[in-house]
Structure formats: C-alpha cells, structure tokens
C-alpha positions in Angstrom: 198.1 233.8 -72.4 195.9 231.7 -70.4 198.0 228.7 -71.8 200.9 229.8 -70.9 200.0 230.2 -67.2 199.0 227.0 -67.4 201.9 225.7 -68.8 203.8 227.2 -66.2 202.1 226.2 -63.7 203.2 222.6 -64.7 206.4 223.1 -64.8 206.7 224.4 -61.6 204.9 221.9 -59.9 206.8 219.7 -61.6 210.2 220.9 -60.5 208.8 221.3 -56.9 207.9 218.0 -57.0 211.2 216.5 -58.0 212.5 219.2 -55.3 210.8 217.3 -52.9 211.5 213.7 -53.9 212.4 211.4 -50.6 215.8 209.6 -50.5 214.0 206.7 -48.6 212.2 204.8 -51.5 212.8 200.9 -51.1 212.1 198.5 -54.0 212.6 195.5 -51.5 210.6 195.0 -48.1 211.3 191.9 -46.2 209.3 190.9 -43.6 211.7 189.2 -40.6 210.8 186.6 -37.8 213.4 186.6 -35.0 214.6 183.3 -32.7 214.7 184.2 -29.3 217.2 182.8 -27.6 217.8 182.8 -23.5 220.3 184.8 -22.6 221.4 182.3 -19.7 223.0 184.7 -17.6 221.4 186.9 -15.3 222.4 190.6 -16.1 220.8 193.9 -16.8 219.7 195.1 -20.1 222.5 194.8 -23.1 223.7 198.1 -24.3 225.7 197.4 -27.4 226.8 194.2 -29.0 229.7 192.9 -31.4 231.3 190.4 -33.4 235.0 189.6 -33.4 235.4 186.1 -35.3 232.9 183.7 -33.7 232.2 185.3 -30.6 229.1 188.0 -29.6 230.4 190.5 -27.4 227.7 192.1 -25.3 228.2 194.9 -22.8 225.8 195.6 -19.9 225.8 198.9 -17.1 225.1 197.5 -13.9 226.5 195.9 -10.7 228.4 193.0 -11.7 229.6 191.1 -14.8 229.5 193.9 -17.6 230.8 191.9 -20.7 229.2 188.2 -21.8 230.1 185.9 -24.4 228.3 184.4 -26.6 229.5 181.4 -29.4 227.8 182.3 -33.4 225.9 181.5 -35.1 224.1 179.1 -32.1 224.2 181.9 -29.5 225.4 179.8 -26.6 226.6 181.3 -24.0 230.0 181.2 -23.0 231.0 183.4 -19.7 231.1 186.5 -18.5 233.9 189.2 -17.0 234.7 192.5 -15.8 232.8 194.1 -13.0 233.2 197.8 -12.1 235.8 198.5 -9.8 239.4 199.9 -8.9 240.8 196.8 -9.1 243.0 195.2 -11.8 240.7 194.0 -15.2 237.7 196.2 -13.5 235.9 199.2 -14.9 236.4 202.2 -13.4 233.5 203.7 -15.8 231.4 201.8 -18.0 232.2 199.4 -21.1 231.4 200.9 -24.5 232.6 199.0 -27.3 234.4 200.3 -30.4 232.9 199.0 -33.2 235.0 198.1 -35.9 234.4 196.3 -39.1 237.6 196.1 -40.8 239.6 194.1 -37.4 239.5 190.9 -35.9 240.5 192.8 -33.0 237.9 193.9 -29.8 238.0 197.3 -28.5 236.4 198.0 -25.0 236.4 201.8 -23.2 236.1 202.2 -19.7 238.7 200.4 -17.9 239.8 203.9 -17.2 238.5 207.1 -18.4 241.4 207.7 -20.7 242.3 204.1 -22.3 241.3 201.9 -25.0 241.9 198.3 -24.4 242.9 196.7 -27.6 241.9 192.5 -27.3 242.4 189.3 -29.1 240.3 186.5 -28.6 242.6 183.3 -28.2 240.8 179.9 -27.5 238.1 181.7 -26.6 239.8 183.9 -24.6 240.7 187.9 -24.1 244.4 188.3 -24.4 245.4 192.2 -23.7 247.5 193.2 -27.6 247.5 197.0 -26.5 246.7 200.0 -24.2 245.8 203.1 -26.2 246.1 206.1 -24.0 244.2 209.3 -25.0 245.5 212.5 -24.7 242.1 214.1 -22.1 238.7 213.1 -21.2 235.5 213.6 -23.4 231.9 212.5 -23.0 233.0 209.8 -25.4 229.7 208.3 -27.4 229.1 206.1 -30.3 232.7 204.8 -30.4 234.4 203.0 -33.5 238.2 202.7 -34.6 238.9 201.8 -38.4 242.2 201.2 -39.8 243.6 200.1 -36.1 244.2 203.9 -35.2 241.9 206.5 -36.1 239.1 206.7 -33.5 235.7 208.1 -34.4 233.5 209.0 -31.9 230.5 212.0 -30.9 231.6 214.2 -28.3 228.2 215.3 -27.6 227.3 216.9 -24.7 230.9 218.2 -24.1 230.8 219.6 -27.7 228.5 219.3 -30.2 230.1 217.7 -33.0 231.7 214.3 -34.5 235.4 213.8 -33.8 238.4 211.6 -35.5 241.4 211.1 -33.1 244.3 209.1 -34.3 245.6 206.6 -31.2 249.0 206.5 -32.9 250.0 210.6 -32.8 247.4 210.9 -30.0 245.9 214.1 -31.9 242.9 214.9 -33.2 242.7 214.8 -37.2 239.0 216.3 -37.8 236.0 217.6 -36.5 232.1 218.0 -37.8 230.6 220.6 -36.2 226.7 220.5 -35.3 223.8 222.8 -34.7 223.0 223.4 -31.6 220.6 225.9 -31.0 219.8 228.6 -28.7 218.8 226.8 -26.1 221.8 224.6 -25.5 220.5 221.9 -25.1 222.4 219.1 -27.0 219.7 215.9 -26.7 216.9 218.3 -27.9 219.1 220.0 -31.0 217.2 218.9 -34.6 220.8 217.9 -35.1 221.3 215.2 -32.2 222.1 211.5 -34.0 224.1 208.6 -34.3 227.1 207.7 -35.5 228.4 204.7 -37.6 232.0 204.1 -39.4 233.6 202.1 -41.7 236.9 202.1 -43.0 235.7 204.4 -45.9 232.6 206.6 -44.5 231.1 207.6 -41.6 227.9 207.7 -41.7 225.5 210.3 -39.5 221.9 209.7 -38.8 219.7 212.3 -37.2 217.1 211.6 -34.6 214.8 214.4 -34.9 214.5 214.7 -38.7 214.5 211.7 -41.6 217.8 212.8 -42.6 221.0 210.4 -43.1 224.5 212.4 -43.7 227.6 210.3 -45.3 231.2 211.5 -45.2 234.5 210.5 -46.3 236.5 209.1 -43.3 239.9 210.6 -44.5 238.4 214.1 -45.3 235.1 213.8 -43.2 233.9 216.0 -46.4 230.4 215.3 -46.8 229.5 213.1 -49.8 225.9 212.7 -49.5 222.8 213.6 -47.6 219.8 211.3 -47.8 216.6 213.5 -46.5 212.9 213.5 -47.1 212.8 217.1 -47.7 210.7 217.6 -44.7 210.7 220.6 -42.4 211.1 219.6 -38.9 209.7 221.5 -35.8 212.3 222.0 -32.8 212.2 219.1 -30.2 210.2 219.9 -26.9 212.9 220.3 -24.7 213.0 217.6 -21.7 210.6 215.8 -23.0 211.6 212.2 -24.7 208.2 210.7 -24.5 206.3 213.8 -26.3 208.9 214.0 -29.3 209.2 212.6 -32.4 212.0 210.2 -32.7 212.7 209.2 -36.6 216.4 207.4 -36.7 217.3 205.6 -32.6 220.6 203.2 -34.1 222.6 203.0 -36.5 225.2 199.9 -37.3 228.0 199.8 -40.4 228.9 196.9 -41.7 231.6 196.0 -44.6 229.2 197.2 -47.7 226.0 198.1 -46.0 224.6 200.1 -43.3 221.9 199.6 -41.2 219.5 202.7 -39.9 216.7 201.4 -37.6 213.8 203.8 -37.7 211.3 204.7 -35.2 209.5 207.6 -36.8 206.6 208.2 -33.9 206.5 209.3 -30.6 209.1 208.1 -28.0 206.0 206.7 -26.2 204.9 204.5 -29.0 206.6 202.0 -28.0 205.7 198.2 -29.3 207.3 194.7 -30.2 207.5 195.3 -33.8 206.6 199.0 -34.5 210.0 200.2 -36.0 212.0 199.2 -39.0 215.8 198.2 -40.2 216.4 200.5 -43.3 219.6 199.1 -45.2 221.6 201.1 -47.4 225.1 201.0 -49.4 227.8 203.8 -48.8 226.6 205.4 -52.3 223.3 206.4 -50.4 221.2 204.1 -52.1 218.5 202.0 -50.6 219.0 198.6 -50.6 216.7 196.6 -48.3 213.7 197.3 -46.0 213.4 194.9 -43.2 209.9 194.7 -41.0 210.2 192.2 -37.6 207.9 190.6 -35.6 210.0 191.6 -32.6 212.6 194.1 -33.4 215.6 194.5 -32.1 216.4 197.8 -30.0 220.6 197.0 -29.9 221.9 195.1 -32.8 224.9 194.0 -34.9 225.1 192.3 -38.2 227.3 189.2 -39.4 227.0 190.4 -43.1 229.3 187.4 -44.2 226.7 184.7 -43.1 223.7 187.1 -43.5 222.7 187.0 -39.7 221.7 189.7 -37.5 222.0 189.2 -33.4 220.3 191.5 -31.3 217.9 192.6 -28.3 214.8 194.3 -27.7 213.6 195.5 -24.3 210.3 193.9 -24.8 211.6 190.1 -24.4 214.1 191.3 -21.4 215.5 187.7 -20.6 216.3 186.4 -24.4 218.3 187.5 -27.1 217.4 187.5 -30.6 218.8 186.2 -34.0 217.5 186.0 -37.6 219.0 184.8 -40.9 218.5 188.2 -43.5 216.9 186.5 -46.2 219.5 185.8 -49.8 216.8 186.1 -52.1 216.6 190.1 -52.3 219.3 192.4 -53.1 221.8 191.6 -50.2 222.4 188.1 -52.0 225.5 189.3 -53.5 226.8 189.9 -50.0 228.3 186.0 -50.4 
C-alpha cells in the first residue's frame, strides 16, 4: 500500500511538473554590443522608429521637428519635418507610426485625429500616395496596418481591448476583449500589454505577467499562449515605479518577433538590465539577446540582420548592432 502512495505521489509530481513547464526556455543566448551613433539633430527623446527601404523613420513628442531621417545601415542623418500645428503638413496631435512589415509604404497618425497618412519615399523624399479617413476617434495605441488596409491597433483606455479596422470599408472587422478589473483602471489591469502584427498574427504581450498571446490576423482566434505558469498579484494601482514590469515592447518582423523583457521593478532601471526575447509565429523560442546598452525603442532590419534603436540612458546617440548569423536566425538570409 505504502508503494503505491509512493508511486502516486510520483506521478503527480510529475504531471504538476510538466503542468508547470515555462514557454520561455532558450537554447541560444547572444550576448550584443551596440554602436552608438550621434543623433545629430537636436530633439527630444525618440518614441518609435521604422524602416521603409533604406530610410530610419523616427518620431519625437515635442515642440518642433517631430519626424527625422536617417540613411541604413550608416545611420546618417538626413533631415527632419513636421512640427505640431494647424497649419498645412503640421500635426494637430502627435506622430505615431504604423508599423508594417509587409509595405514599402510609411504610415504616420496624427496629422489630424481621424487620418492616416499613407507615404512613399521618392529620392529620399515623402510623397503623399493616400489619406485614409477613419470613421471616429479612439485613444489609438500601438498602431500597425498589414495587407495595405486592415488597421490593428489597442484602444486602451477608451476600451479595453485590441481592434482590426479595415481603411477600405471604414468598419471595424474584430475585436479582443481584455480584463479589466474592478477597479477600472486600464494601466494597472494584469492584462495591460503590447501589441505587434504581421500580415499573419498578431501578437499580444502582457506587462504584468510573463505571458505572450498569438492570434490569427484574419480570425484574431487565439493560436497560442506562451506563459510561465506563474500566478501574478494585481498591480498597485498608480504606482509605476513599485510594480513589476515583465514585457515593456514588443516589435514583428517578417518571420520573427521580438519581446524585450524587463522582469523587475519599474525603478530598476540600468544600461543593460533587460533582454530581447526572439520568437517565430509558432511560439517557439528562437534567440535570447543580452546588451551592453539596450535599447528602450527599437526596430529590426531582419533582411540584413540589424537592429536600430534608442535607450534613454545615452539620450543624444542612437544605437545599432549587427544580430549575430551564427545562431539560429542565420537562415533569416
């Protein structure tokens, strides 16, 4: 009888164990040094950054120039344009870019509230191709267009939940629902994140838990949900510094994602403290990448292996790095 406790015993700990087996093992680390370059250019901190052929889009909040451009893979610095304003080419909000990875196009919110400026760039130059015109006003967030017309963005704080809006029928064509809570309080919720999309997934990562959601873009059914299997306390609510951040950005590329994780205290704050996690669209790990300075707002070049980005500890310079070929991104080629 005694035996067959024991037995038991086993098994259960054994299925528990498997039960509780992370998503987030990585058979490749890489350890990265950055070139800082000088951004040239005097304006405030970048907020989001892009690649459209051979040009580095970045977009600034501040008082004067809000987009700069920058020549790849040398970084040089081209010009900038755009300041906020009522006046013709100006923003009457803020530029947020919508980040695309199937286009050769550049998409920029904000001239008004309701429009999406489609651009080309010619001779190194933005030439207008379109004006999309949505149908109302939402606290758009984490915007991206794939397939040149469905537009995936996260509503949150005006509603809790991921949206798809097609800029052709000027409807909305889905909607993910999140947990908010009781309290109401959307930048607290265990279910705040980030969004990323591709022309085949979009991808959700969660800021309070170690938790990374994948859906199909044409159903936005889910098709697989990376977590460590951890129970999560509620965020302290209006308190940034004294929670727990784990995921902070998210980027998609063609085959890969990129998750950069925090995983401490949103006052533990250094240089080189958090982490690129890389994965394909299957949900499997791929690549672990570990900086000496790393970046806060980045994109990725996946065709020439480089990644271009900025950290808020090296305020004047931005940074670039080749991702090395000889680990399991070498078939990117």
């Amino acid at each position: 009888m005694r035996k067959k406790i024991l037995h038991l015993t086993a098994f259960l700990f054994i299925i528990t164990s498997c039960n509780n087996k992370s998503d987030f093992i990585f058979d490749h680390v890489e350890n990265i040094t950055v070139d800082t370059i000088p951004i040239q250019h005097i304006f405030p901190s970048p907020q989001e950054m892009t690649i459209t052929g051979d040009i580095l889009t970045v977009a600034s909040y501040g008082s004067g120039e809000m987009l700069h451009f920058y020549k790849i893979p040398a970084l040089k610095y081209m010009y900038s344009a755009s300041k906020k304003g009522q006046g013709p080419g100006e923003f009457q909000a803020f530029p947020m870019i919508c980040h695309n990875t199937g286009s050769d196009k550049l998409y920029i919110w904000g001239y008004t509230p309701l429009t999406i400026n489609e651009w080309l760039i010619h001779n190194d130059s933005l030439l207008l191709n379109k004006t999309h015109t949505l149908n109302q006003y939402e606290t758009f967030n984490q915007l991206h267009i794939v397939h040149d017309s469905l537009f995936i963005y996260s509503a949150i704080p005006s509603d809790f939940s991921i949206k798809k809006y097609n800029l052709n029928t000027h409807k909305e064509t889905g909607k993910i629902s999140l947990k908010i809570g009781d309290h109401n309080q959307p930048f607290f919720s265990l279910d705040y994140g980030f969004v990323a999309a591709t022309d085949s997934c979009m991808v959700y990562a969660y800021n309070y838990k170690k938790q990374i959601d994948i859906y199909d873009i044409a159903s936005l059914k889910l098709k697989k949900r990376l977590s460590d299997n951890k129970n999560y306390p509620p965020p302290v609510i209006g308190d940034y510094d004294d929670n727990v951040h784990q995921y902070i950005n998210i980027v998609a590329g063609k085959k890969y994602f990129y998750a950069l994780y925090h995983g401490k205290y949103g006052k533990d704050r250094t240089v080189n403290g958090d982490i690129i996690e890389v994965f394909d669209y299957n949900g499997n790990p791929v690549v672990k990448y570990v900086f000496n300075i790393c970046p806060r707002v980045f994109t990725i070049d996946e065709a020439n292996n480089m990644l271009y980005g900025y950290s808020f500890h090296y305020q004047d310079y931005l940074i670039k790095c080749r991702l090395p070929v000889n680990t399991a991104l070498q078939d990117l080629k």
